[in-house]
Backbone as ProteinMPNN parsed JSONL, in Angstrom:
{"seq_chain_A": "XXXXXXXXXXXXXXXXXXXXXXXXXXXXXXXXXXXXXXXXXXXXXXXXXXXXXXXXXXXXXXXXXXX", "coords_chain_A": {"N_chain_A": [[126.014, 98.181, 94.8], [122.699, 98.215, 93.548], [119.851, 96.236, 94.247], [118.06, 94.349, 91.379], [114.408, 94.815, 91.111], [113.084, 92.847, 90.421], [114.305, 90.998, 91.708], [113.738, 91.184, 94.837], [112.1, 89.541, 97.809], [109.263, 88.712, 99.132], [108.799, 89.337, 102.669], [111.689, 89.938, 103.435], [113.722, 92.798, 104.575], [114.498, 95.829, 103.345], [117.159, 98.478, 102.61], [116.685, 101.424, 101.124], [117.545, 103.885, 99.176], [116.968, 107.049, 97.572], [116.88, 109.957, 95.681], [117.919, 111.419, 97.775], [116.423, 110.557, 100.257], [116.228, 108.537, 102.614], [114.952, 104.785, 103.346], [113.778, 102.569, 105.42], [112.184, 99.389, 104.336], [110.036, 97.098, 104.414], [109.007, 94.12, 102.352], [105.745, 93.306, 101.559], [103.432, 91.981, 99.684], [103.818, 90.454, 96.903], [102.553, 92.108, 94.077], [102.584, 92.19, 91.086], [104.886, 91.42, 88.04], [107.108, 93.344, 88.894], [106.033, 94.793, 90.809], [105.148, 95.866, 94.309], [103.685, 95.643, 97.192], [104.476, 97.075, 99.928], [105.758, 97.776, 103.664], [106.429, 100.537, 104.886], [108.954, 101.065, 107.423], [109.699, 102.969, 109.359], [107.668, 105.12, 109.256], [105.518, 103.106, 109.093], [103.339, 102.983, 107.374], [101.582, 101.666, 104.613], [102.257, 101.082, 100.958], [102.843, 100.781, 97.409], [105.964, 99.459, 95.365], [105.718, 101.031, 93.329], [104.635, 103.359, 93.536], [106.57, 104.225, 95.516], [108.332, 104.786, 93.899], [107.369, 106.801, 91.441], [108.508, 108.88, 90.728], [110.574, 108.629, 89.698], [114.174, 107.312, 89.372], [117.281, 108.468, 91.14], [120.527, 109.75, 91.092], [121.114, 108.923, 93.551], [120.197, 106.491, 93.835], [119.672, 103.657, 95.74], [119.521, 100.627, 96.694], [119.113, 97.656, 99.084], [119.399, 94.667, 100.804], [119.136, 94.632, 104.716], [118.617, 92.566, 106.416]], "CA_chain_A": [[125.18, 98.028, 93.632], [121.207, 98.152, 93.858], [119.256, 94.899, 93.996], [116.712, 94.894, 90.894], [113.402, 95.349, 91.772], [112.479, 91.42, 90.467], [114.992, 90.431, 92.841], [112.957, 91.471, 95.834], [111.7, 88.957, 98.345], [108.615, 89.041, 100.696], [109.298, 89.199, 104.043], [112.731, 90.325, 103.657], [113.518, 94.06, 104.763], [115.361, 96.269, 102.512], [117.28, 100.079, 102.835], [116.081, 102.047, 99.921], [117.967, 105.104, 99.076], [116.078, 107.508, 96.536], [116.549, 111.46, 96.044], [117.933, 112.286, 99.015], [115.524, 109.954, 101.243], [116.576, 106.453, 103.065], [113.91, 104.346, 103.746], [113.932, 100.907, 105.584], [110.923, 98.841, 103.889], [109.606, 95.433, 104.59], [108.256, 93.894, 101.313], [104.791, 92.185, 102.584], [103.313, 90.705, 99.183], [103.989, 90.587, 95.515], [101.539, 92.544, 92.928], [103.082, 91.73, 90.129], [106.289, 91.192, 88.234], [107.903, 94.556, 89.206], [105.226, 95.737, 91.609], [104.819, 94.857, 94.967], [102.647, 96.229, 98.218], [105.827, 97.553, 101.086], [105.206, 98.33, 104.6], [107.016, 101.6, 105.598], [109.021, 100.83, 108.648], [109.597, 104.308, 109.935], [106.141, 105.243, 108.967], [104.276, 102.002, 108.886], [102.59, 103.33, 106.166], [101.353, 100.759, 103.436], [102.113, 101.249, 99.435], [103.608, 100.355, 96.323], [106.826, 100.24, 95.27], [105.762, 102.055, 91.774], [103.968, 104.212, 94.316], [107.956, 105.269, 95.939], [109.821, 105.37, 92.607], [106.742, 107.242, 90.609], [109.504, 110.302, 90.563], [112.015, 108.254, 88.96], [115.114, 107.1, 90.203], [117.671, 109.489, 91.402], [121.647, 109.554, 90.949], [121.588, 108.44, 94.847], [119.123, 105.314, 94.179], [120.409, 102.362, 95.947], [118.401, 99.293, 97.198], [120.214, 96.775, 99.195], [118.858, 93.506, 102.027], [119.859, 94.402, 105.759], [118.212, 91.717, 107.687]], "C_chain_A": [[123.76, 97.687, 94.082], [121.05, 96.482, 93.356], [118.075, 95.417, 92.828], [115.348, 94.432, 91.571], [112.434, 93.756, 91.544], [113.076, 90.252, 91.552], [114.88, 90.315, 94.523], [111.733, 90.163, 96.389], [110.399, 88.965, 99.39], [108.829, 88.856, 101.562], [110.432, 89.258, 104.225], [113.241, 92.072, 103.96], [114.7, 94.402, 103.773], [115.894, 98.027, 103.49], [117.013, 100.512, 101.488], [116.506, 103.648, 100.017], [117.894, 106.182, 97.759], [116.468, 109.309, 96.58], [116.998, 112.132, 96.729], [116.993, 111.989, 100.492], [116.143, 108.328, 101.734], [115.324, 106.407, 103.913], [113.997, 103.071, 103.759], [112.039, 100.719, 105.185], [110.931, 97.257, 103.881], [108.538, 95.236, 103.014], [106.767, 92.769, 102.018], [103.507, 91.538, 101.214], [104.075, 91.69, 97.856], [102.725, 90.964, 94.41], [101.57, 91.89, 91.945], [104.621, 91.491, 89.639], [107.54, 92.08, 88.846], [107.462, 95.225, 90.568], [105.511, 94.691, 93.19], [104.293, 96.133, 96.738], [104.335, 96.075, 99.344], [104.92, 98.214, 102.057], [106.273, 99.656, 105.068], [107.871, 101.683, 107.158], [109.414, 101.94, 109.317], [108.182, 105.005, 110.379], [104.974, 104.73, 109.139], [103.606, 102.249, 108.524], [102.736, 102.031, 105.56], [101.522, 101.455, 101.789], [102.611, 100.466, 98.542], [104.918, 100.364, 95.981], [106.686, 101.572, 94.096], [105.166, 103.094, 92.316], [105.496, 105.075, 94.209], [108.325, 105.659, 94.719], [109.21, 106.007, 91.823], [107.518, 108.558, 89.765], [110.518, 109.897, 89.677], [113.073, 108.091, 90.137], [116.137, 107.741, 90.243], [119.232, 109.058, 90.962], [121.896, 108.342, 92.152], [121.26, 106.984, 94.584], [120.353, 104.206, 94.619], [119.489, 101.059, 97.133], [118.962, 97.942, 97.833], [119.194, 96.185, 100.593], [119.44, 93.961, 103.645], [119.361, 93.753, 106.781], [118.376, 90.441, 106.381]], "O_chain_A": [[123.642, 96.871, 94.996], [121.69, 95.785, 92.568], [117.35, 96.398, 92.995], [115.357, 93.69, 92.552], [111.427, 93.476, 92.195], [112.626, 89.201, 92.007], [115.594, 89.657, 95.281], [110.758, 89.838, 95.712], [110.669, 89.271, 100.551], [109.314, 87.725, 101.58], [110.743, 88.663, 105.257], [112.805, 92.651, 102.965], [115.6, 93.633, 103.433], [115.371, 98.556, 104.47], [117.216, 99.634, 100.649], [115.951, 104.473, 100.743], [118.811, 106.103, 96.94], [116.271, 109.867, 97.66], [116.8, 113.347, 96.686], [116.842, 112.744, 101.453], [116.365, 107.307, 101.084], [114.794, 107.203, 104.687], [114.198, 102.356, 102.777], [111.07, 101.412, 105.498], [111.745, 96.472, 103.395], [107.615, 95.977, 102.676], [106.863, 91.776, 102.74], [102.692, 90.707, 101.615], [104.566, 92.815, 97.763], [102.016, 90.054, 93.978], [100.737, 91.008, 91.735], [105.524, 91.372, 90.468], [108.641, 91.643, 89.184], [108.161, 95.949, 91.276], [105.856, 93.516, 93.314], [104.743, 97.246, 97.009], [105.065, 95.085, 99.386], [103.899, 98.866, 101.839], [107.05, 99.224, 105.919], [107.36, 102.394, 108.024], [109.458, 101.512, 110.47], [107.774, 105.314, 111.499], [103.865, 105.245, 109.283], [102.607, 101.886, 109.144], [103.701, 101.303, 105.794], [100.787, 102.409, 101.536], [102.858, 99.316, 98.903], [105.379, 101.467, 96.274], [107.293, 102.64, 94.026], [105.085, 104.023, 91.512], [105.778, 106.008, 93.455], [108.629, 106.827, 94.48], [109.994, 106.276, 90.913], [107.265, 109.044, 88.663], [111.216, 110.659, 89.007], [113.013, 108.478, 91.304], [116.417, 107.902, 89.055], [119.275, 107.948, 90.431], [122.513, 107.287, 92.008], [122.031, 106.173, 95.098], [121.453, 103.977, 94.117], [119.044, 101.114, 98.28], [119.284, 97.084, 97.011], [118.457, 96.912, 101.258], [120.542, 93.428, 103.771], [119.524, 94.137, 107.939], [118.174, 89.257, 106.647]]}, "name": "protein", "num_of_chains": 1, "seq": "XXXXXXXXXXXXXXXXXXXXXXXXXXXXXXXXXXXXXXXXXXXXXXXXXXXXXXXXXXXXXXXXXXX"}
């Protein structure tokens, strides 16, 4: 079962499974109540999450802590 998206910690890493994409992401602050600035750890890209999920969330979606 997905973690919701208020349930999200800084500095805790997540797997994030969207579409047909897994993506480990480090949360590194809090925007707002839903929002929040993620570092890309594949990528080490910087964004949003409302940035990733702008597509909507997929059948696959699943969001879960592995550190």
């Amino acid at each position: 079962m997905a973690i919701a998206l208020d349930n999200l910690r800084v500095g805790r890493v997540y797997r994030l499974i969207n579409q047909g994409e897994i993506r480990k992401i480090e949360i590194v602050s809090r925007l707002s109540d839903d929002n929040f600035k993620i570092k890309d750890l594949d990528t080490l890209e910087y964004y949003t999450i409302h940035e990733l999920l702008q597509w909507g969330k997929g059948k696959d979606y699943d969001l879960d802590e592995i550190r």
